[in-house]
N, C-alpha and C positions, 0 to 999 in steps of 0.2 A: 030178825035173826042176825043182820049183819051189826046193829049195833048191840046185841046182847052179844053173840063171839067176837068182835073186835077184841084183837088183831088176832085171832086165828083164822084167817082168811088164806087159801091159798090160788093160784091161778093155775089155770091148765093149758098146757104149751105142748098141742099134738105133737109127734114126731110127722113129719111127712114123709113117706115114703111111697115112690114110683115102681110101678110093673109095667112090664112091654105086652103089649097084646096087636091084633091084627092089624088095628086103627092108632097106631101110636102108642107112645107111653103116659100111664094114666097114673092120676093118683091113687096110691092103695086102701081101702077102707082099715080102719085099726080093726084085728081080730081079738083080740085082749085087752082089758086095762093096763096090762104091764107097758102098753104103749104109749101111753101117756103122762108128759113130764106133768107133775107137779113141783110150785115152786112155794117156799112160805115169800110171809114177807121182807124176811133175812135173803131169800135169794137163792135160800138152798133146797135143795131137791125130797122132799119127800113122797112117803107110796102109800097110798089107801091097801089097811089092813083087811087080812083076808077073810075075818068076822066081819067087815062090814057091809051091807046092804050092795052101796055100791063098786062093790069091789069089782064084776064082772062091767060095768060099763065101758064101753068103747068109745062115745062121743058125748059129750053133755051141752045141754039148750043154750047155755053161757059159759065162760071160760073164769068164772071166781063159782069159789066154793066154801063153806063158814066150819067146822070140823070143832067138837069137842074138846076130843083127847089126843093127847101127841106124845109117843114114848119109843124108848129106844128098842130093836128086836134082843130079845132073851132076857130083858130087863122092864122086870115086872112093875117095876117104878114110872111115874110119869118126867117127860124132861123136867119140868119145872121142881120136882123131890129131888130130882137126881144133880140139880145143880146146886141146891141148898145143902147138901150132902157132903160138895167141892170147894164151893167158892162162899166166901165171906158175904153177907146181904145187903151189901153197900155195891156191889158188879150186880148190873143187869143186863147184861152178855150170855145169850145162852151156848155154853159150850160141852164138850165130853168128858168126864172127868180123864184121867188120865188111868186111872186103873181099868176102865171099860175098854174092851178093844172097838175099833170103830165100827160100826155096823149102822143098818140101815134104819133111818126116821119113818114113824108107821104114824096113819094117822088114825083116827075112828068117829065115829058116830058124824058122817060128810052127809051136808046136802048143801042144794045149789041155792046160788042168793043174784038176782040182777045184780048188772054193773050199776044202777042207778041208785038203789041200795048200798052198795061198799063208797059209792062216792059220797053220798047222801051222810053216812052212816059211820067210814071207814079212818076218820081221825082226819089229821090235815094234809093238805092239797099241796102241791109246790109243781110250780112249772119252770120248765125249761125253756 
């Protein structure tokens, strides 16, 4: 999976959050997926749509994820239509058109793929 959706891979970045109870302060369990950051690999933040399967998850077995479709809310287009729409096909920058007001990146059809797969799989490596 991870080399048929390359690069639509994203990574999952819990929020952490602390409660006080008798014994100290613990870490919180996430109650919703709203809790959980998703990043592409642009860096920006998107959210698993609410038709998707896993839209209710709170925690996932690995922190990458391989996702089909990626579009903007209220805009029935996928980004990739929607930038062909703005920009010239010489930019391969995905960005908002300018007439769209900003709103939030939804993703769909998510399941989970190992880390050894996305490295494996996931284009080239570069270290620091």
């Amino acid at each position: 999976l991870s080399a048929a959706f390359y690069p639509n891979v994203v990574r999952v970045e819990p929020k952490t959050k602390f409660q006080q109870t008798a014994h100290g302060v613990v870490e919180a369990q996430a109650t919703s997926g709203a809790q959980l950051i998703l990043r592409d690999s642009q860096r920006n933040r998107v959210f698993i749509h609410a038709d998707s399967v896993t839209f209710d998850e709170t925690q996932f077995e690995t922190e990458w994820l391989v996702f089909h479709e990626k579009f903007l809310s209220g805009v029935k287009k996928q980004i990739s239509e929607v930038d062909k729409m703005d920009k010239p096909s010489s930019s391969s920058s995905t960005s908002i058109p300018s007439s769209i007001p900003s709103s939030k990146v939804y993703i769909r059809n998510v399941t989970m793929v190992s880390p050894l797969a996305v490295l494996l799989f996931g284009g080239s490596i570069s270290v620091q």
